[in-house]
C-alpha positions in Angstrom: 8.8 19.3 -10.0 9.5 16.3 -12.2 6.8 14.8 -13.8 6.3 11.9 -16.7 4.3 10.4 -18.9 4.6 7.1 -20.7 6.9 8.3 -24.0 9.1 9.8 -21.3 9.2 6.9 -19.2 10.5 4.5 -21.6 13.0 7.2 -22.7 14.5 7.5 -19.2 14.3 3.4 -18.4 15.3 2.7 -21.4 17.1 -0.8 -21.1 18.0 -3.0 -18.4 21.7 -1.2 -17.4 19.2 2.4 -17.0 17.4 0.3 -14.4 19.9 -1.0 -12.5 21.7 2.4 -12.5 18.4 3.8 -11.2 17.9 1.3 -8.8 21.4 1.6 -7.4 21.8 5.4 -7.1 17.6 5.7 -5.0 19.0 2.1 -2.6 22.5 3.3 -2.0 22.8 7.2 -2.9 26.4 7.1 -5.4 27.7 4.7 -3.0 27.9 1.0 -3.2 26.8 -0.7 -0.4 27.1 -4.8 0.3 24.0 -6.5 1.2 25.6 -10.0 2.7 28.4 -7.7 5.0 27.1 -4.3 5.0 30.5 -3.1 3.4 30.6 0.7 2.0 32.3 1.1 -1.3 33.9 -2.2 -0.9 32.8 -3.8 -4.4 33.9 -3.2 -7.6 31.8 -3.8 -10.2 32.5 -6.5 -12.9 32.3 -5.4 -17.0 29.0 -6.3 -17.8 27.3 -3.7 -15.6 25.4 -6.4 -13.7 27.9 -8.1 -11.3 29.7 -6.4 -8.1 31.7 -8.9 -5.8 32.6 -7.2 -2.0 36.3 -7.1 -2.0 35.4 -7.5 2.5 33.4 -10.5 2.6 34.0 -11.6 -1.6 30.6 -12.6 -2.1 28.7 -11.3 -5.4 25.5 -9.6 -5.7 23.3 -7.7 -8.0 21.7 -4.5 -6.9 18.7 -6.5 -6.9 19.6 -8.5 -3.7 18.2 -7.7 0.0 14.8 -6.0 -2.5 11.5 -7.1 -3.4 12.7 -8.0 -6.7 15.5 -10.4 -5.7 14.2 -13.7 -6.7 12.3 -12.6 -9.8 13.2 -13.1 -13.5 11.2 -10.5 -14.7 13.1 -7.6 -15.9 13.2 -4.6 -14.0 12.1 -2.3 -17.0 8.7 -4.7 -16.6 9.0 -4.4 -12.9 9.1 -0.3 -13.3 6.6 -0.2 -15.9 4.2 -2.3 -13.3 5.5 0.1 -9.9 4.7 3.1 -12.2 1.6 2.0 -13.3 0.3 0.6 -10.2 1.1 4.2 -8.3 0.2 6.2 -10.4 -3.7 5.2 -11.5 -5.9 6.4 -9.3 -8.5 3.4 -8.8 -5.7 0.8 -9.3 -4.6 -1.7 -12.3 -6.0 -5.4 -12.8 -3.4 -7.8 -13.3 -5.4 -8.8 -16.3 -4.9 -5.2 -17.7 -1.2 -5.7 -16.0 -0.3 -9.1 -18.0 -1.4 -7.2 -21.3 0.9 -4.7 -20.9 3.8 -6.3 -19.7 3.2 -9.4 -21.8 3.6 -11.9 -19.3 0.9 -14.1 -17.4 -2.1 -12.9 -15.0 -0.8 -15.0 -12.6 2.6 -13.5 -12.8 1.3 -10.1 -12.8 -1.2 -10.8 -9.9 1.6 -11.9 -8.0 3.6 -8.5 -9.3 1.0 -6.4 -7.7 0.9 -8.1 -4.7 4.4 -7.6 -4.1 4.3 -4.3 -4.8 1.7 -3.8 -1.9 4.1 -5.4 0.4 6.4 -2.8 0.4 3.3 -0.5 0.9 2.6 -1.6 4.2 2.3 0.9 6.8 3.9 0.6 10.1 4.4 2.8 13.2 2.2 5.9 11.8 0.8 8.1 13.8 -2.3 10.2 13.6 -2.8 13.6 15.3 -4.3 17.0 15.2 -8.1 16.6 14.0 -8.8 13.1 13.0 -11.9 11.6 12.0 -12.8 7.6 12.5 -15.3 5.4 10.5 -16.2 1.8 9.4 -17.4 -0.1 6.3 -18.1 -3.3 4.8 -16.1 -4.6 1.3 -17.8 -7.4 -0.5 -21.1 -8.8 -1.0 -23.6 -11.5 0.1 -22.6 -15.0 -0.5 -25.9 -15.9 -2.1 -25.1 -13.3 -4.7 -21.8 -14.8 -6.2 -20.9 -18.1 -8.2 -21.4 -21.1 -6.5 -17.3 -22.0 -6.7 -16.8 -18.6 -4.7 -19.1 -19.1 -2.0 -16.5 -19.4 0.5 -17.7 -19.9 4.6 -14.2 -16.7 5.2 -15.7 -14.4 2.4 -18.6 -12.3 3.5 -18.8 -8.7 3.9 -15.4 -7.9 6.0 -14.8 -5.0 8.0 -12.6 -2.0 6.7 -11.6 0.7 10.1 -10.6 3.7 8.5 -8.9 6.9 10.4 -8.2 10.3 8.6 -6.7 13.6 9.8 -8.4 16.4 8.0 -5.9 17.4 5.5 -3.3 14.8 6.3 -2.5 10.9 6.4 -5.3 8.5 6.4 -4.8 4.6 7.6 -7.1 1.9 7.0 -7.3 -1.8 9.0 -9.2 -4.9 8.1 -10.6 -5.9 11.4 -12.6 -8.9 12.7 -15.4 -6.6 13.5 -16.8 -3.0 14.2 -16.9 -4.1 17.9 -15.3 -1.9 20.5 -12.8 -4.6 21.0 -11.9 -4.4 17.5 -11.9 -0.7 17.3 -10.8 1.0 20.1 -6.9 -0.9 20.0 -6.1 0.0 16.5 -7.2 3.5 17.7 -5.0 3.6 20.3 -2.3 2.2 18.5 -2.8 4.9 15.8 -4.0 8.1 17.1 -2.5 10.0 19.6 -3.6 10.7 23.3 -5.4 14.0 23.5 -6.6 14.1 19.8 -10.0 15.1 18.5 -11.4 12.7 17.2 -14.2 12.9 14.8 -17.0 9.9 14.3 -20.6 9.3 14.0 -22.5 7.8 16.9 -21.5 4.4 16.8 -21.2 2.6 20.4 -17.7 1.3 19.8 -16.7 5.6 20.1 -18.6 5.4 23.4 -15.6 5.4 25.7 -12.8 7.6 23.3 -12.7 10.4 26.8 -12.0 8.0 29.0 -9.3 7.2 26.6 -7.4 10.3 26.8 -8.9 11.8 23.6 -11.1 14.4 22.6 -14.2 13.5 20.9 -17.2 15.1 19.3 -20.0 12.9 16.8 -22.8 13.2 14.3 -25.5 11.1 14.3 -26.4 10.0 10.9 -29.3 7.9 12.3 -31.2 10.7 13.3 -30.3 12.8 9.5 -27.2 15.1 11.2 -24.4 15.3 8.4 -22.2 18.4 9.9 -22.7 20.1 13.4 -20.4 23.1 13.3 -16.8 21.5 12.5 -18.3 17.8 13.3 -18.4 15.3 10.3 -17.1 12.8 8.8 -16.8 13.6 5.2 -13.3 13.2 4.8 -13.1 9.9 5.7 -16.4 9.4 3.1 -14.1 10.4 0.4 -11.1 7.9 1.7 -14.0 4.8 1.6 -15.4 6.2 -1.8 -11.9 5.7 -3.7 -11.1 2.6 -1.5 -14.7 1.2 -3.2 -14.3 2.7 -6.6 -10.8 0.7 -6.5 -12.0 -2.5 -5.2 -15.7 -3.0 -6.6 -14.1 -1.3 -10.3 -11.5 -2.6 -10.7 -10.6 -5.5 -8.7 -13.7 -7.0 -8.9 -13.0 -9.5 -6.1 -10.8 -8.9 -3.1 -10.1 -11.7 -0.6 -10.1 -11.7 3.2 -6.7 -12.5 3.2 -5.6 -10.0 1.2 -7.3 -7.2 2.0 -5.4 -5.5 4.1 -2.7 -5.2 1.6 -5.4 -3.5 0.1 -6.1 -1.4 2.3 -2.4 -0.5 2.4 -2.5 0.4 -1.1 -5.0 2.7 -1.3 -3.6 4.6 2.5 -0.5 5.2 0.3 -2.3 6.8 -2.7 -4.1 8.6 -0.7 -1.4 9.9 1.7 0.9 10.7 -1.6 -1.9 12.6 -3.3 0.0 15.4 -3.3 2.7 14.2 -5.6 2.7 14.3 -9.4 3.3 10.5 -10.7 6.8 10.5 -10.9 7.1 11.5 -8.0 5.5 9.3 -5.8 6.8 5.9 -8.2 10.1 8.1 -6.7 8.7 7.4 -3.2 7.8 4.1 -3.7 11.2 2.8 -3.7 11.9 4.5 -0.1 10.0 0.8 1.0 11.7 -1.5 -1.3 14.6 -3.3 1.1 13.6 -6.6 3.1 9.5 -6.8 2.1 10.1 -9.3 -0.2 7.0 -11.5 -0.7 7.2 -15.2 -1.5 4.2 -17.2 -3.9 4.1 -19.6 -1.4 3.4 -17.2 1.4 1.1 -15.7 -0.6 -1.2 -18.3 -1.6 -1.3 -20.2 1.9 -4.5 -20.3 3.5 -2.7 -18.6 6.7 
């Protein structure tokens, strides 16, 4: 089992050329692959390590094109240093704390993490076996912040979290903890004829008549744990999601949220892995989730 630390980080990305080298042999496996024509071992690479041109379709690329870190003149020791970083803290990294390490800006770091959570973005996973459901609410009354962030969008926003016990967990910004909020995502998520976990929330009301199995505690009346029944794994999921996002971030947008939400799914579904190994991982994500500034700052 490989594992790092910083000293033996820098010693293995070393300069630009151990980067590219790196990010060639995880994207295209000792094979060279064109991203305009889809070509296999087509393009020979030019002298200065940097270049290929596609003897199929002769168009030039760098291993950077058809990735997340196509368009970006940061160089991809900084971009590693940020992915490693960003992966491997547990609560997260500020791109305050971010910009001082890599010496660039906050804003350009902000914008760094935010890609990186792009490729994070969880799609088509599906829960099974046990699996335990819950809500809760990120952010804080408007009368409690500075007048230039009392925003009508940013009151307390709804987090839907679902755990298996022992496995993956997968969290969703929704508009509310109404049944028509909860009950698709389940369904979309969770598999037919799994138990399911939850407290005694209403929106659970009609899981059987779903297809699934479900059992609940009811924390209004003081019952924690009935036999097998709780929800305390999905109590741990919210208490790193909050430890992240009221620690470190501070301040976490509507808008942006669920990316998130995406980040902490992944460290928590790759807790398992030492550091290296899951910055390793990472890079299984990193073709076509590319993430423009302008996309990220519109108000849609």
């Amino acid at each position: 089992m490989e594992s790092t630390n910083l000293l033996t980080f820098y010693a293995k990305f070393k300069d630009e050329q151990a980067c590219r080298d790196y990010l060639a042999k995880l994207r295209w496996n000792d094979k060279t692959i064109c991203p305009h024509c889809g070509s296999i071992n087509s393009a020979y690479k030019y002298k200065d390590g940097r270049l290929f041109k596609c003897t199929a379709c002769q168009k030039q690329f760098t291993v950077r094109v058809g990735t997340v870190f196509e368009d970006s003149h940061i160089p991809l020791q900084k971009w590693f240093l940020a992915i490693y970083l960003a992966t491997s803290l547990k609560s997260g990294i500020s791109s305050i704390q971010l910009s001082k390490y890599l010496g660039i800006t906050q804003k350009t770091a902000w914008f760094m993490l935010h890609r990186i959570r792009k490729v994070l973005e969880i799609e088509g996973m599906e829960l099974s076996g046990t699996v335990e459901t819950d809500e809760t609410y990120i952010g804080g009354k408007v009368t409690n912040r500075p007048k230039r962030r009392r925003d009508d969008d940013e009151t307390k926003q709804v987090v839907f979290g679902m755990v298996e016990r022992k496995g993956r967990a997968k969290m969703k910004h929704v508009i509310s903890s109404g049944t028509r909020s909860l009950l698709p995502e389940i369904q979309k998520a969770i598999r037919k004829g799994t138990q399911i976990y939850s407290d005694e929330w209403r929106s659970y009301s009609s899981l059987k008549k779903l297809g699934y199995l479900h059992k609940k505690v009811n924390h209004r009346r003081g019952e924690y744990v009935s036999g097998t029944v709780h929800t305390n794994t999905i109590e741990g999921v919210w208490s790193q999601l909050k430890r992240g996002v009221n620690g470190i971030y501070r301040h976490v947008s509507p808008k942006h949220l669920q990316k998130y939400c995406d980040e902490y799914s992944y460290r928590y579904n790759t807790r398992k892995l030492n550091d290296f190994e899951r910055f390793n991982d990472w890079f299984k994500f990193v073709n076509e989730k590319n993430l423009t500034y302008k996309n990220l700052i519109s108000r849609h």
